[in-house]
N, C-alpha and C positions, 0 to 999 in steps of 0.2 A: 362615641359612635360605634355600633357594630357594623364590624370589620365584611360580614360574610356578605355577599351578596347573593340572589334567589332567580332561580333559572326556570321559569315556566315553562314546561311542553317538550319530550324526550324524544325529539325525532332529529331530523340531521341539524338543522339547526340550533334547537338550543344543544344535543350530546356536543356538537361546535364549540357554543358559546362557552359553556362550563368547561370545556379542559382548555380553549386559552383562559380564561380567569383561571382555576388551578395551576396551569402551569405559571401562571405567573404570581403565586404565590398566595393568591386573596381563593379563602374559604366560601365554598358555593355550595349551596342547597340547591337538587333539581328536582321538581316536581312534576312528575307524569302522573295521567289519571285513570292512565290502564291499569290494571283490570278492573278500578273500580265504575271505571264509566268509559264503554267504548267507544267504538263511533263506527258508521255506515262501510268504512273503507278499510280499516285494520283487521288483519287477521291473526297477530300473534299479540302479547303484552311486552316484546322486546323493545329497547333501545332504537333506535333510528332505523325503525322497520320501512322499508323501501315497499310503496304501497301500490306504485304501478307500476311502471317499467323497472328491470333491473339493469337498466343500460343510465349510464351515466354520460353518456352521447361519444361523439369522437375526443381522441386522445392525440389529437396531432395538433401540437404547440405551436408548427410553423404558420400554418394556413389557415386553423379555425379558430375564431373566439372562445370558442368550451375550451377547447386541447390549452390555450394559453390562459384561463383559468385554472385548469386543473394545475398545471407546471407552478402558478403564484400562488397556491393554497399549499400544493407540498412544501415549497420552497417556506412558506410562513408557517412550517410545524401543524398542519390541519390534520387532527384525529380523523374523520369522516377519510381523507383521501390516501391515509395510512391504512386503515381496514379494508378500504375498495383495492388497493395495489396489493394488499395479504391475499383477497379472496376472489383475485378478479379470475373472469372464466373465456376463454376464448370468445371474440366478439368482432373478426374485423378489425380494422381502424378504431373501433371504439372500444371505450370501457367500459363492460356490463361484469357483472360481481353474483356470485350464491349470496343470493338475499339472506339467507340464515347465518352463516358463516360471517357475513359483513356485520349484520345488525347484533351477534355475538359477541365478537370483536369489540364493537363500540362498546356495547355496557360492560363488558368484563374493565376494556381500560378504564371506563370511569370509574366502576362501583371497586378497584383496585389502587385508585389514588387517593393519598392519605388527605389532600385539602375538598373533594368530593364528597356531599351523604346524599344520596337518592331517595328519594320520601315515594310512596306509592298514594297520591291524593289531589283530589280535583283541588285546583281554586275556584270554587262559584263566585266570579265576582271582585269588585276591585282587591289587590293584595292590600292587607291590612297594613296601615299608615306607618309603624312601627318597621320593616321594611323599606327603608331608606336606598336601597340600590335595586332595582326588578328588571329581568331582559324576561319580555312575554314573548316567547318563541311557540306557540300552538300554532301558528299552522293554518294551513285552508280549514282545516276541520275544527275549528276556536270552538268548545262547548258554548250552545247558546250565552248561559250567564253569562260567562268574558266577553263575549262577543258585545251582547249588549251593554256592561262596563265601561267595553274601551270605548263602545260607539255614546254613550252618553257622558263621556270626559270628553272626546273630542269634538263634541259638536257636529260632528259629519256621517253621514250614511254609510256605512258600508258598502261596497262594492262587491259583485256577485259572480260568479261564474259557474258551469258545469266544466267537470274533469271526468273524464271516462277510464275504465282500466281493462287492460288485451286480455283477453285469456291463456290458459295456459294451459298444455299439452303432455300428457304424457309420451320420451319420444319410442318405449315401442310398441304403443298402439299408431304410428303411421307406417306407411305401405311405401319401402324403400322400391319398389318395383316401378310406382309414378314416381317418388318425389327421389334428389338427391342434392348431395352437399356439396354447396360451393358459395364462398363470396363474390359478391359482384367484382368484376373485373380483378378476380382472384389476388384481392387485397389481403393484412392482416398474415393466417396459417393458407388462406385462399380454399380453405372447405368451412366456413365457421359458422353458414348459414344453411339451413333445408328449406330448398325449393319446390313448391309445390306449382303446375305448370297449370295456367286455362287455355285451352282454346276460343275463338274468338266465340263459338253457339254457345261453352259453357261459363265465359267470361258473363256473358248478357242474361243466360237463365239464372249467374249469383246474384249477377245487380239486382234482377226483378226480386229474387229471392230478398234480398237485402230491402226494399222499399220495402214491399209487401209485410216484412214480417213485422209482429206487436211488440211494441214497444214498452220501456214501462213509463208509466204518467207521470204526468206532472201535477206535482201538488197548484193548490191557486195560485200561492206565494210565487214559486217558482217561473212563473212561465213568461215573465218577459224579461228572466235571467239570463245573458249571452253566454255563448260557449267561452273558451281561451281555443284563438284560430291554431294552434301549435298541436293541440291534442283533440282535434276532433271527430266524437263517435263515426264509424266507416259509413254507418248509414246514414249521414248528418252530409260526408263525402258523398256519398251517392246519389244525392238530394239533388246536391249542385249540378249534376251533370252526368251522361251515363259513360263519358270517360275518365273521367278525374280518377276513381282509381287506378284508372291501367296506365293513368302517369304521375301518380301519387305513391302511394305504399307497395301498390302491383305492378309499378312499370319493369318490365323481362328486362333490362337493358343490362350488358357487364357479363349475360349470364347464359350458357350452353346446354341444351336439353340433351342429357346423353341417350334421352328414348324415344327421339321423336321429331319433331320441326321445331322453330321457334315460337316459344309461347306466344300468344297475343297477350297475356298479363302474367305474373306470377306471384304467388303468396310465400311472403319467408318468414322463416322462424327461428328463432334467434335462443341460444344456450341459454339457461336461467338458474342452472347452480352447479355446483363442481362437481358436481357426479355423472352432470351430462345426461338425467333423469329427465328431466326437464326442459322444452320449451314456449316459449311465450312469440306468438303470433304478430309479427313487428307492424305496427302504427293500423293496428285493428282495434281500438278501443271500442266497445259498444254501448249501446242503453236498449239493444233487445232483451225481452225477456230470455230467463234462462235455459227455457226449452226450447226456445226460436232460435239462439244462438247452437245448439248442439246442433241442431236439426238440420241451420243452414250451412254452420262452417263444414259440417261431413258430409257434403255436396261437393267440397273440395275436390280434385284428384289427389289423392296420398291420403287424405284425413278421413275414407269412409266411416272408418272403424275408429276414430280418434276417442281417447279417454282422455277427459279432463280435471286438472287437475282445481285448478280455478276456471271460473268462468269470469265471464266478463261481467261488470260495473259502473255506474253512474254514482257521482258524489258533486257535493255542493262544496264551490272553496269560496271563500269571505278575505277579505284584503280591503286596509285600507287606502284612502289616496294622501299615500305616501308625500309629494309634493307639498300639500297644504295641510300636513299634521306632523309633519317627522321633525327634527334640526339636522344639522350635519352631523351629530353623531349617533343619531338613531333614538333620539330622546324623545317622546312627547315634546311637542312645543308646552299644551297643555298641563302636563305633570310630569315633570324632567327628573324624576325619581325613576320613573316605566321607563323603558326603552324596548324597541321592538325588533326582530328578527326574525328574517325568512321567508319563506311564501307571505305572510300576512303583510309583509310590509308592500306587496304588489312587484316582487321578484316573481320569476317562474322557474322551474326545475329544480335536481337535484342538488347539483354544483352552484348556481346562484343561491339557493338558500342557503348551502352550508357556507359559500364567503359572504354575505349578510351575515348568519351567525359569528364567524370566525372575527370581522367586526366588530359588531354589537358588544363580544365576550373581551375585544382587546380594549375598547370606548369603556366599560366599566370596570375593567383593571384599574387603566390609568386613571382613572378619575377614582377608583378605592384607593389606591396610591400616593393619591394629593400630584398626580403628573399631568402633563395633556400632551396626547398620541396624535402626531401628526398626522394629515389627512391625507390616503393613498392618492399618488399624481392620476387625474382623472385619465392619462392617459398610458396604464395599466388597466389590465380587467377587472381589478379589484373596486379601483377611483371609478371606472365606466358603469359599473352597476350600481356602486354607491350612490352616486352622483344622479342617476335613474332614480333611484327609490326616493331622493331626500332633496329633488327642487329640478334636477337636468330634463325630467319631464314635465309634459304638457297639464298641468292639473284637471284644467276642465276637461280634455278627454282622455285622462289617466291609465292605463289598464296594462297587463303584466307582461313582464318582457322576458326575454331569454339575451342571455349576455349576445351580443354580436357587433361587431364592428363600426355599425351603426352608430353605436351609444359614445363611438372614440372621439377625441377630436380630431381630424381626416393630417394623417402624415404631408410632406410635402409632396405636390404631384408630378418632379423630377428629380432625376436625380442628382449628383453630383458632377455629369457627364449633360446633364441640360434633359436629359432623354426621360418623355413621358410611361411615367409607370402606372400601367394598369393591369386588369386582373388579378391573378392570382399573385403575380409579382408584388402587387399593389399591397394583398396584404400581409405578404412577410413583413412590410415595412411595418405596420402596425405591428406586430411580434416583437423585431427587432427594436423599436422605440423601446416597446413595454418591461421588455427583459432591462434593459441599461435602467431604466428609469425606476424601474422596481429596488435595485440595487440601495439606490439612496435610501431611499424611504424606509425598505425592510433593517436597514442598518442602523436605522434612527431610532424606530417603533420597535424594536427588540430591542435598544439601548434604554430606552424609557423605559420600558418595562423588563426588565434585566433577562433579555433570555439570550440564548445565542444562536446566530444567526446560521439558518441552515446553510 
């Protein structure tokens, strides 16, 4: 039997999956199809290039579901959240990283480990039979051929959605005279965001601006594709309501106008690489065209004169229902050679695809091994996602989730005193569960597969 096993798709999950299999010893071939075939949404041929936001959400282990993913990925040796901690950029409470520097990082460690070879080439199509161990980690954006592959091994439809991406900013074309830095309720450095301020008359001329402007179409296919409600274009927001922004992405709240009254809404913009060059316009994703989008966002106060560096995008992401195709270890039911990781498995974001990958990559160690890796307790964030992807959700109304507390099984609801815990106290206990419980298991699953435990 050959030993190596084949890592489809070079973005945060499969660069994931292939350095736990190398580090655990089993030879991995990764296959990206960049540059020889791009897709709608990438703009470099690097390594786990971050395609939309550079924010990897909050970083706070006690209170948020992300924050206590990120803590169980370090903690389990994850490539991806050792390059985000080398190159992270000021962000608040959260972790946002220089998309160049991060996506560097990743490929240098991989194409620098001797059990790694990175091939530059599509797979059109199922991998070839000879191929005995495959993690297909591509992504919302699967090249048609794979796409159609996986969907005609599994018997099942793919599942669709639109993903939109914010633009980006050069920051000295804005007008520090309107806008100024600060974090909401001066969290994080407590200056780590630019503020740009509306009044209520120019609050209502963006919105109209925002419905009003052209959009780009819709193919046929597409159009009774649903959004993912987590990332929806502002004018998608706008739609719903002529407030929803100004208590959505624009709510003023946390936040002191050093030039004026308090906004009625405000626009922030968030760092996007280490030189501080750069930023990306928080939870503005668009599908306006790209001269509607200049035209409208330098309507802004601070953005007259804004130069941009990206504009914003619309992309198509494909996932399967994970539920009625996957097993517990991420294997085809159908051909348990494939195994799947990442957004396609009907995960969402950055940090859930990379712990899918980190999965997926530990599922085909141990099984190149001749071992079998114990399954993370569902009630860690690792098991919560898991358990999402491969049965814990609804099948018939399947669609992608972001880790959150939801997905746990619920802590007791007093405590050891009798006294009802809720709120935010509520979900330390879900933290404090996960950390103890993760212990086991990361002790076990690094002893299986011989590494040491962080």
């Amino acid at each position: 039997m050959n030993r190596t096993v084949h890592v489809i798709g070079g973005g945060l999950a499969g660069s994931e999956a292939a350095w736990q299999l190398a580090r655990s010893g089993v030879p991995v071939v990764l296959h990206e199809m960049r540059p020889h075939r791009t897709t709608p949404a990438h703009q470099t041929n690097g390594l786990a290039e971050l395609v939309c936001s550079n924010s990897l959400r909050s970083d706070d282990a006690e209170y948020n579901a992300v924050g206590l993913l990120h803590e169980e990925l370090r903690r389990a040796g994850s490539l991806i959240m050792w390059a985000a901690d080398l190159h992270k950029v000021p962000a608040g409470g959260a972790l946002a990283v220089d998309r160049d520097g991060f996506s560097g990082a990743v490929e240098q460690a991989l194409a620098q480990h001797p059990n790694v070879t990175i091939v530059r080439e599509e797979i059109a199509g199922l991998p070839p039979e000879d191929w005995d161990s495959v993690v297909i980690a591509t992504g919302p954006l699967t090249s048609p051929p794979l796409a159609e592959a996986i969907r005609g091994v599994t018997g099942e439809d793919s599942l669709c959605f639109f993903d939109a991406i914010a633009p980006i900013i050069h920051k000295d074309s804005i007008d520090f005279s309107k806008a100024w830095f600060q974090s909401r309720y001066d969290k994080g450095e407590g200056s780590d965001y630019i503020n740009c301020p509306l009044t209520k008359d120019e609050y209502y001329a963006f919105i109209d601006a925002l419905l009003a402007g052209e959009k780009v179409p819709f193919h046929e296919w597409e159009k009774d594709t649903p959004y993912f409600e987590g990332c929806l274009p502002v004018e998608v927001m706008a739609e719903r309501g002529r407030e929803t922004l100004a208590y959505g992405p624009g709510k003023p709240v946390g936040l002191t106008n050093p030039y004026g009254p308090k906004p009625y809404a405000v626009i922030q913009l968030r760092q996007d690489n280490a030189l501080g060059t750069l930023y990306n316009m928080v939870g503005f994703q668009t599908k306006l065209r790209h001269g509607e989008q200049a035209r409208i966002f330098r309507t802004i106060p601070g953005l007259e004169n804004a130069e941009f560096a990206r504009l914003g995008g619309l992309h198509r992401n494909t996932f399967v229902n994970g539920p009625r195709v996957l097993g517990p270890t991420l294997a085809l039911k159908a051909q348990p050679r494939l195994r799947l990781a990442g957004q396609i498995t009907g995960c969402e974001g950055y940090v859930e695809s990379t712990a899918i990958g980190l999965l997926s990559g530990r599922f085909a160690a141990a099984e190149r091994l001749g071992r079998e890796l114990p399954q993370p307790p569902a009630t860690t964030a690792l098991g919560a996602i898991l358990a999402h992807v491969t049965g814990g959700a609804n099948a018939d109304t399947y669609q992608p989730m972001n880790i959150n507390f939801g997905l746990f099984p619920p802590p007791p609801e007093r405590d050891e005193r009798g006294k009802r815990v809720k709120g935010r106290d509520r979900k330390k206990l879900y933290s404090d569960r996960a950390r103890v419980d993760l212990v086991g298991w990361l002790a076990e699953a690094d002893g299986v597969l011989g590494l040491e435990t962080a």
